[in-house]
N, C-alpha and C positions, 0 to 999 in steps of 0.2 A: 288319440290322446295328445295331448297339447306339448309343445315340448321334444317331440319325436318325428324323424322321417317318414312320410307317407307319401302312397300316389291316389290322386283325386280325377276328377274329369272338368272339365273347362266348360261352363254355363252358360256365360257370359265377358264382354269386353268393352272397353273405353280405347279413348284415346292415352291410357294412362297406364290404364290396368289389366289385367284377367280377374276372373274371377273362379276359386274352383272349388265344388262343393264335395266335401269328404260324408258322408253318414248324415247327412240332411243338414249339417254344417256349411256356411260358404264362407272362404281366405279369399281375400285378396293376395293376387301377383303382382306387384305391381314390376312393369317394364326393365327397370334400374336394379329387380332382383332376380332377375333372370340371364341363366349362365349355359342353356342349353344352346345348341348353336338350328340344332332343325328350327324354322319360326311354328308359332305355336297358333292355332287359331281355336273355335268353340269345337268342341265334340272330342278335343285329344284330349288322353291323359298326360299328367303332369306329375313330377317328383319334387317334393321338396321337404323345409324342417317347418310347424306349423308354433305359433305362439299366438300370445293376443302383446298386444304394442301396449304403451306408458298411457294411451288412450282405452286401454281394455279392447280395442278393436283387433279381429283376430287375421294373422297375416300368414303369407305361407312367404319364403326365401329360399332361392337354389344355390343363395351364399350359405353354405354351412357352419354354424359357430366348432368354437376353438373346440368347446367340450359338447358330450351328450349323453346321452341314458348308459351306455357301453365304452364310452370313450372320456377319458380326462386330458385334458384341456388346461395352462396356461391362462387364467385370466389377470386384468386391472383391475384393483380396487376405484372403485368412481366415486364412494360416496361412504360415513359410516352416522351409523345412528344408534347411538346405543341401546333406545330402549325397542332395537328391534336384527341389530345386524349389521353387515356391511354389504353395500353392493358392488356387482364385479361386473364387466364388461367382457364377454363372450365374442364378440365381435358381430351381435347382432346393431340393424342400423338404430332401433329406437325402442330398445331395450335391455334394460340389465336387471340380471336376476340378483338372487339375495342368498347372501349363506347366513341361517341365523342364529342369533345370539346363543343358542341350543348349543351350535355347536364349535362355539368361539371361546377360550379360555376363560374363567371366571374373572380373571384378574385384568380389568380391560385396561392397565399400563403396557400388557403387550400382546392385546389386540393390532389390527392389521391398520394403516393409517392410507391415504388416498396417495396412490400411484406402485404404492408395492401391488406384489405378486402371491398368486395361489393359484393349486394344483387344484382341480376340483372337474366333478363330474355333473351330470342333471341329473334330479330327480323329480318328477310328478305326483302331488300327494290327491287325495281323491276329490280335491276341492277344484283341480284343474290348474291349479300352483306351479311355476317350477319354482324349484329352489337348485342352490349350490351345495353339490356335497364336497366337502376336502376329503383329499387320499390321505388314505392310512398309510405306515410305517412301511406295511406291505407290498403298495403300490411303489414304494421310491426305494424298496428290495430290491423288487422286480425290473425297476428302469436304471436304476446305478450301474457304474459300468468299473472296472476293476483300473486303479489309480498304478502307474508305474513305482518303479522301487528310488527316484531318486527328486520326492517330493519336498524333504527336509530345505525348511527355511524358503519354500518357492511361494507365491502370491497366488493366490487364486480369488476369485468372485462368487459369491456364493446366497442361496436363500434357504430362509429359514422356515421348513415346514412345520416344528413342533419347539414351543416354548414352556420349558420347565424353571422350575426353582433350580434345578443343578447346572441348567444349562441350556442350550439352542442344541438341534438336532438341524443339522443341513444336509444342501444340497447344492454341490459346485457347478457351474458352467456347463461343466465336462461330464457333470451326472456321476460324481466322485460323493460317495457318501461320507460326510463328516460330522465334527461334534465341537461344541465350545466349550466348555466348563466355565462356569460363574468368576471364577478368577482370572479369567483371561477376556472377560469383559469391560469397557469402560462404565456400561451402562447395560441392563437386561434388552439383549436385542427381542424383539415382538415380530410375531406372527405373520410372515409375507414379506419380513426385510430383506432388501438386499444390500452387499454389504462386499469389503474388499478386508478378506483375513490372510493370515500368515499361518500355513503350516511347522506347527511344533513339533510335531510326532506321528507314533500311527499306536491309534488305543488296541487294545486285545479283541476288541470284536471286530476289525478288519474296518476302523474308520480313519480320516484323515481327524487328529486333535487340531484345531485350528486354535487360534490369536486373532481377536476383532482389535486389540490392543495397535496404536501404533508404536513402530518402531522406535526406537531409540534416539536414531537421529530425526524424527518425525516430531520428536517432544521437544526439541531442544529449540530455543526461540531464534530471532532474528538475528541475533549478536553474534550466537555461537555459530550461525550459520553462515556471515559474512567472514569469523575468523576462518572458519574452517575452506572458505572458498581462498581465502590469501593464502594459507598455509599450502593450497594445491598449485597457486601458479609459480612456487619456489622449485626450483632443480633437486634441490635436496629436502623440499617438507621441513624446512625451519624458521622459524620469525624470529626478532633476538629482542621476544618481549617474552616477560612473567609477570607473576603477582605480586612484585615488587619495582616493576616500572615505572618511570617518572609519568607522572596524570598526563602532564600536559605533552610529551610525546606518543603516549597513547592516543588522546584527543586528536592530534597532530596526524598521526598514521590512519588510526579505524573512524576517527571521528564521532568516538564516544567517548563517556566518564572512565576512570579509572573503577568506581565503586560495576558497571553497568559490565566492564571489561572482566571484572576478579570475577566478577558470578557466569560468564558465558563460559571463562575457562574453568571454571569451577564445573562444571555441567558436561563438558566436554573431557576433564581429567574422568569423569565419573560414572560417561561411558567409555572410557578405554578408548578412544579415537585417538588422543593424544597424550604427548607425555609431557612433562617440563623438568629441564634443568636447571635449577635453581643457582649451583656454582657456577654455569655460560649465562643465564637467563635468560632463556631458548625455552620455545614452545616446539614440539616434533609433532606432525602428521604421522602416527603409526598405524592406524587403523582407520580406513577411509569405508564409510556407512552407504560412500556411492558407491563405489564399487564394488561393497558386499551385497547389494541390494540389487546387481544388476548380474551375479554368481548364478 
């Protein structure tokens, strides 16, 4: 069956190829798929994974793909088409199988897009098809590995096996099982994303609550972010400007408007970075978002 390891016997040979016939069936070997090291001539048997290629021509490979009938497998998205699926890249050379639309979220805003990732196995239907199966819940039970106790506020990387209206169901790096909730989304992450979140918590069912959100100081634009670089190279985290500074010494120092300047410390009073004294007319560094982000 097509899709699966088997050993054949050797028929035939080129200058290119083998050729080995399984059950009245004949694969090509070709040279460049072969990883045994004894050389192989007509009459041996041979092991390998057997498919038909992007030609329907049917091939045998001793390069084994990522996934198989028993084994899950890591693949690329290559390719999506809606009115049939998405294709993924197994790591065979000229061919990718299809996980289909069956079993891809109704909602194709967070279907899988070309270069994310999926968990997925092979399966063989009687038509001599493979397809792509994705792992269940079960599956990423079973391979998650138990997250240490001082996760709070740390960055992890992460993908997303199951896309719901509540929220993404992932899976970290490190094989840390975690969760997003809807509100701690910018936008509904989709099926296969990978993605750089922020640990907020740990839920009641033993996951990491993740933040696809960024940061604070990640929101804040270019202004707030050149004040905040001045305010660091002071000895004591002070500038002896406010929101009642003269325009054209502001212009003078950061090289911006006055109107450009009130809204960056505006942004900055409002993450708690800093503070302003209005009676000195002093801005403070109190709360620096680098070096809580590197905690």
């Amino acid at each position: 069956m097509l899709g699966t390891i088997v050993t054949g016997k050797v028929i035939d040979q080129n200058e290119n190829s083998f050729y080995v016939q399984i059950d009245g069936t004949t694969y090509e070997l070709k040279h460049q798929e072969i990883t045994q090291d004894e050389p192989i001539k007509v009459g041996d048997e041979v092991t390998g994974f057997i498919y038909d290629n992007q030609k329907h021509e049917r091939e045998m490979t001793q390069f084994l793909p990522f996934a198989g009938p028993d084994q899950y497998g890591w693949g690329k998205v290559t390719e999506v088409r809606y009115g049939l699926g998405v294709f993924i890249d197994i790591g065979l050379p000229d061919k990718d199988v299809v996980l289909s639309m069956d079993d891809l979220p109704l909602d194709k805003e967070v279907w899988p897009r070309k270069d994310d990732r999926l968990l997925v196995k092979l399966e063989t239907d009687e038509k001599d098809r493979i397809w792509a199966k994705l792992a269940d819940e079960n599956i990423f039970d079973q391979l998650s590995s138990n997250f240490p106790n001082n996760m709070k506020n740390k960055n992890v990387f992460a993908t997303v096996y199951a896309s719901r209206s509540i929220g993404a169901f992932v899976i970290t790096n490190d094989y840390y099982l975690g969760f997003v909730h809807e509100s701690q989304m910018g936008r509904r992450l989709r099926l296969g994303e990978q993605f750089k979140g922020r640990v907020v918590g740990i839920s009641q069912y033993g996951r990491l609550n993740l933040s696809s959100l960024p940061r604070a100081f990640e929101e804040i634009d270019d202004d707030a972010q050149m004040i905040l670089m001045s305010l660091r190279r002071k000895a004591d985290k002070t500038l002896p400007f406010y929101d009642k500074s003269d325009a054209q010494e502001i212009k003078n120092y950061f090289g911006i408007s006055k109107s450009a300047f009130k809204r960056a410390i505006g942004h900055l009073l409002k993450a708690k970075f800093i503070t302003e004294d209005k009676e000195n007319g002093t801005i403070t560094l109190v709360n620096d978002p680098e070096e809580n982000d590197n905690e």
